[in-house]
N, C-alpha and C positions, 0 to 999 in steps of 0.2 A: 615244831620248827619255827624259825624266823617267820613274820609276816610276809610275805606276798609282794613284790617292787610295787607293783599296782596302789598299793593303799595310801589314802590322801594322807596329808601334812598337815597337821597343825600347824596355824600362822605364827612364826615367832611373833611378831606383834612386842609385846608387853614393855611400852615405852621406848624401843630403840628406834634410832634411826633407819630409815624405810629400808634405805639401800643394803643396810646389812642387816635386816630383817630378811631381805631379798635373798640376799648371798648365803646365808645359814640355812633358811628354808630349800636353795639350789643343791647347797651341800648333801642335805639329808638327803634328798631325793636323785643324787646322782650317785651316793656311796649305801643307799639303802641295796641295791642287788648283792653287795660284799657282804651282807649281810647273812646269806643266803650259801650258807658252805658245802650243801647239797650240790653245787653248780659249781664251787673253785674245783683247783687241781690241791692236793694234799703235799705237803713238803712233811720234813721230818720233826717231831714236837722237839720243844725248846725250853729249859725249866717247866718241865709240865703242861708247858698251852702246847694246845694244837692250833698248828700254821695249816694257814691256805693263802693260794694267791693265781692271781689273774694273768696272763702274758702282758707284758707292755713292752713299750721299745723307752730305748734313747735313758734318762735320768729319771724316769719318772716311773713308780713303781707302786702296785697294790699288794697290799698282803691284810689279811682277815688271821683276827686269835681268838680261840675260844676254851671257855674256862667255866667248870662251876666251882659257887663258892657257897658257903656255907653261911649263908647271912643271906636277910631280906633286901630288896630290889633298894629300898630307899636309905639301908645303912651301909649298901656295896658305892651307892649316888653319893651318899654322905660323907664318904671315905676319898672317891676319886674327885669330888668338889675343892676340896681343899688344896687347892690349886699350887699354891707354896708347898707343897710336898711333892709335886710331881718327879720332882727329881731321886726322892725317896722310893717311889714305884718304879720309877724308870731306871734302875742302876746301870742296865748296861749300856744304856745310850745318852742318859741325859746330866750334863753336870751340875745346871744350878735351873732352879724355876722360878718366875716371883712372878705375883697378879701388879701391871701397871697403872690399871684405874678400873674401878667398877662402872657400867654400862647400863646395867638395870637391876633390878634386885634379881634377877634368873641370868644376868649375862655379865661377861668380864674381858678384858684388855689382860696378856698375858704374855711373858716373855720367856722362852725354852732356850737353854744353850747346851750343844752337845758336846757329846766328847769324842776328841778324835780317833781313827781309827786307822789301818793301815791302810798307806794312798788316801785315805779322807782327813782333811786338814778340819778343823771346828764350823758345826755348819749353827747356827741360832736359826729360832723362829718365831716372827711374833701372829700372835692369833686371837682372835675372838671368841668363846667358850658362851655358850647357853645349855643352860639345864633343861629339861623338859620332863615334867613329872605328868606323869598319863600316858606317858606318848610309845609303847600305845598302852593303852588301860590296864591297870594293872605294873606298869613298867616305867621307868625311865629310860629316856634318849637324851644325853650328851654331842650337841654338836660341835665340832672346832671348824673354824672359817681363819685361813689365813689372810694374814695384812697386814703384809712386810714392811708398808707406808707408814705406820700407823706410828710408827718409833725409830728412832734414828739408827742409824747402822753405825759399829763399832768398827775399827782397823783387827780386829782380832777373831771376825769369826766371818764366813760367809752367810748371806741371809738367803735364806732358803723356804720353801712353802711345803706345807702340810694342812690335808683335813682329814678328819676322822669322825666318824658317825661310835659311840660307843653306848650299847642297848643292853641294857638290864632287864632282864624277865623271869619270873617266877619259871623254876627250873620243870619243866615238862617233865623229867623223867626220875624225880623225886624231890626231896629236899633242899629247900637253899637257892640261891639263884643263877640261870644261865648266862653269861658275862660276853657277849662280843663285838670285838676292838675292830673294825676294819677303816684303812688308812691309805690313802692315799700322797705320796712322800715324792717333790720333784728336790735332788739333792744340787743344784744348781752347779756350775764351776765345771772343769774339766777333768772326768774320774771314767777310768774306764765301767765299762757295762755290768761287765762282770764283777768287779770291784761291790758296785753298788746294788747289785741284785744279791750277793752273797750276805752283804752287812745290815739287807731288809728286812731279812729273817727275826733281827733281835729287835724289830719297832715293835711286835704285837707282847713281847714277854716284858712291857708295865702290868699286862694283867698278873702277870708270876707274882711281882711286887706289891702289886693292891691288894693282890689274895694272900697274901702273906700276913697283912698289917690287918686287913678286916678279919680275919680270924682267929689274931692275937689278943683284939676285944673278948 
């Protein structure tokens, strides 16, 4: 199973800026329990992930995916790093991705813009991405820290926040690696509840898509 919430953080550290050193490090440790699907509630799987998610109220929602794939911990890292393809993993939610400036050799500046859905008009997000090879041993961690600031807002999409903790681990219960996406997504603007709890469901099925393309290799 996942690690434990309890287990320390490695310091992002590695040349960035302190304050979002800060904020990534806060990420992981506040979406490390999503981590842990022992403990969600089960929704119905979705192109093959399995969905879990937590109650929340209001716009702001968690959902955890879990997936094995058939490929080691650091060619599943090496697949979902390439940041300009995100939107190639993410088909059903995301229309266009592109990295807007590198940060550190392990971190990047990144722009996600969705695609709309019914009663949801285009939400975009920009965000902060660090890689984390070890973390924990054996594995990589993927953290996203939003930072809506960080880039200018267009007339054409709502800007909206997302983080996501995504842990790559040598698959416990055979071959290949265990993959899980958990997210935490405030869709901003005015949508009803149910609207946006139902359309949550498709944040965790990028892993459908990553796992597609790493075992195409």
């Amino acid at each position: 199973p996942p690690p434990p919430a309890a287990e320390a953080a490695p310091a992002a550290g590695g040349g960035l800026d302190p304050g979002l050193a800060a904020e990534l490090d806060a990420t992981r440790n506040r979406l490390l329990p999503m981590l842990n699907v022992e403990s969600l509630q089960k929704r119905s799987p979705k192109d093959g992930v399995d969905i879990y998610y937590k109650p929340s109220e209001g716009l702001s929602v968690f959902r955890t995916g879990q997936v094995v794939m058939n490929a080691t911990p650091k060619e599943v890292a090496d697949t979902y790093w390439q940041t300009a393809r995100y939107a190639e993993f993410a088909k059903r939610t995301t229309a266009a991705s592109q990295i807007l400036r590198e940060l550190s050799p392990t971190a990047r500046l990144a722009l996600f813009t969705g695609k709309p859905k019914t009663f949801i008009s285009v939400r975009d997000f920009v965000v902060a991405l660090q890689r984390r090879d070890g973390d924990p041993p054996g594995g990589v961690t993927i953290v996203t820290t939003s930072r809506p600031k960080d880039h200018p807002e267009t007339k054409d999409a709502v800007r909206a926040d997302i983080w996501v903790v995504l842990r790559i681990v040598p698959n416990p219960g055979g071959a290949g690696s265990l993959v899980t996406y958990a997210a935490d997504v405030q869709a901003k603007g005015s949508i009803p509840t149910r609207v946006v709890d139902s359309a949550a469901d498709e944040i965790p099925t990028v892993l459908a898509g990553l796992k597609e393309v790493v075992e195409r290799k």
